[in-house]
N, C-alpha and C positions, 0 to 999 in steps of 0.2 A: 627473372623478368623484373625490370624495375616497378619502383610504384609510382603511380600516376594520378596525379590531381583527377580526383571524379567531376566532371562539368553538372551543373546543374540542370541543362538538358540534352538529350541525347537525336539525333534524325536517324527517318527508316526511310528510305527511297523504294515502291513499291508500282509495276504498272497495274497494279490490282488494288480496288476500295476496300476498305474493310472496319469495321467499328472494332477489330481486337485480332489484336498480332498475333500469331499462337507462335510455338517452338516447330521446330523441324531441324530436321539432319541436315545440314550444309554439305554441299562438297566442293574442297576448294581443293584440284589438282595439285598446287604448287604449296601452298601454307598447312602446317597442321594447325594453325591456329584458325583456320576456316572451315576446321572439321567438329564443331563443338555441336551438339543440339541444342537449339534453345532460338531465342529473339535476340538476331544483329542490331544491332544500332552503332552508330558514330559520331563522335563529334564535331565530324568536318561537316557542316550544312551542303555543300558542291558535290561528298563523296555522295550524298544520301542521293543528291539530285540528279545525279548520275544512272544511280541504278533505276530512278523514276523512269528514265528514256524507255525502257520495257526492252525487247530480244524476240527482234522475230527472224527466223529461221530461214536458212538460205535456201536454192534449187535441192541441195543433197538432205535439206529437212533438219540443219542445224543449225542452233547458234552459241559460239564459243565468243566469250570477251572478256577482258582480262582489262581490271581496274591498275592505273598507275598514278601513284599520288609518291612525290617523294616530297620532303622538309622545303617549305616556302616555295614549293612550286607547283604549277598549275595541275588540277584534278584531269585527267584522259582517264575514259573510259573506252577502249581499244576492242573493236568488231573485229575477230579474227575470223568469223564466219556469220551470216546474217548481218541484221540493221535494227537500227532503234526501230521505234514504231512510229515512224512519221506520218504524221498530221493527226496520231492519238492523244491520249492523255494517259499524264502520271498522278503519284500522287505521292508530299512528299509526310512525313507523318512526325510529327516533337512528340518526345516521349521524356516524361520523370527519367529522372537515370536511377533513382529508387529500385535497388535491386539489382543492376548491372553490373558487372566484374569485368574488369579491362583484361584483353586478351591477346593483346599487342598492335603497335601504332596506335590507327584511332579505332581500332574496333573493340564492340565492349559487346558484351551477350548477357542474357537475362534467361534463367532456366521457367521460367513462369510466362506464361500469358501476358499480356503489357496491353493495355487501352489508350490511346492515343490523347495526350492533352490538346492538339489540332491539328486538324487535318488541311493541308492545301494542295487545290486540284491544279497541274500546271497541264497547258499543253507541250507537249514533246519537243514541238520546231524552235520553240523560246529557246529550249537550252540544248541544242544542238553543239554550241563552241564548245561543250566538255566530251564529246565523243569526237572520235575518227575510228575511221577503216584500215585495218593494220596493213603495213607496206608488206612487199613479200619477203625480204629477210625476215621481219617480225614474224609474219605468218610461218615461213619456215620453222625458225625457233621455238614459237609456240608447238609443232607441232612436233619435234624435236623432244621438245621436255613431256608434254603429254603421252609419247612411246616411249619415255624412260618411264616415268611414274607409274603407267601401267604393268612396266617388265617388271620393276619391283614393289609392285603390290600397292602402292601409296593410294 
């Protein structure tokens, strides 16, 4: 992995308030670098506010979405099942990057608890242009990779 200039601050995209991030088991079907324990952060502010939109669950009781951020181009956060939480609230969170080890792209993770230097409450509809509803090739594909990943353990 290359090495990567650490940003002086880091965002947590969260539909939950909280006065301290704690760690948890990520599970990111497609990256092993989303399978770390600990406190995500990044230093795209758009990626953060992204995951602020929150994931509510479709008729079948899920929600699958898949973040795509490639080099100079616009943040999609991609509903392959369920929807943001429209007419809710996010919440987006700056964090010290004090502590956080880059784990590739812009993701960085922190094995410790992390207290937020501020907190800002958005509602959801503001930043709707970063999400969509995946087409059905996509949806197909997602689901495609999700029964490989499963057949081989990932």
């Amino acid at each position: 992995m290359s090495r990567k200039r650490k940003p002086r601050f880091l965002y947590h995209g969260s539909s939950r308030r909280t006065d301290l991030l704690t760690p948890h088991q990520a599970d990111d079907w497609r990256f092993g670098v989303g399978r770390n324990f600990g406190v995500y952060a990044t230093s795209e502010r758009d990626v953060a506010l992204a995951f602020a939109l929150g994931g509510v669950a479709d008729e079948t009781g899920t929600c699958q979405r898949e973040m795509r951020k490639r080099e100079r181009a616009r943040v999609e956060m991609i509903f392959v099942r369920g929807h943001p939480n429209y007419g809710g609230k996010g919440y987006l969170y700056k964090l010290s990057s004090k502590g956080f080890r880059h784990v590739g792209g812009t993701q960085w993770v922190c094995d410790c608890a992390v207290k937020p230097v501020a907190t800002l409450e958005i509602n959801v509809d503001d930043y709707l242009h970063l999400c969509r509803s995946a087409t059905p090739g996509e949806r197909a594909r997602f689901e495609r990779g999700l029964r490989r990943s499963k057949k081989h353990g990932k």
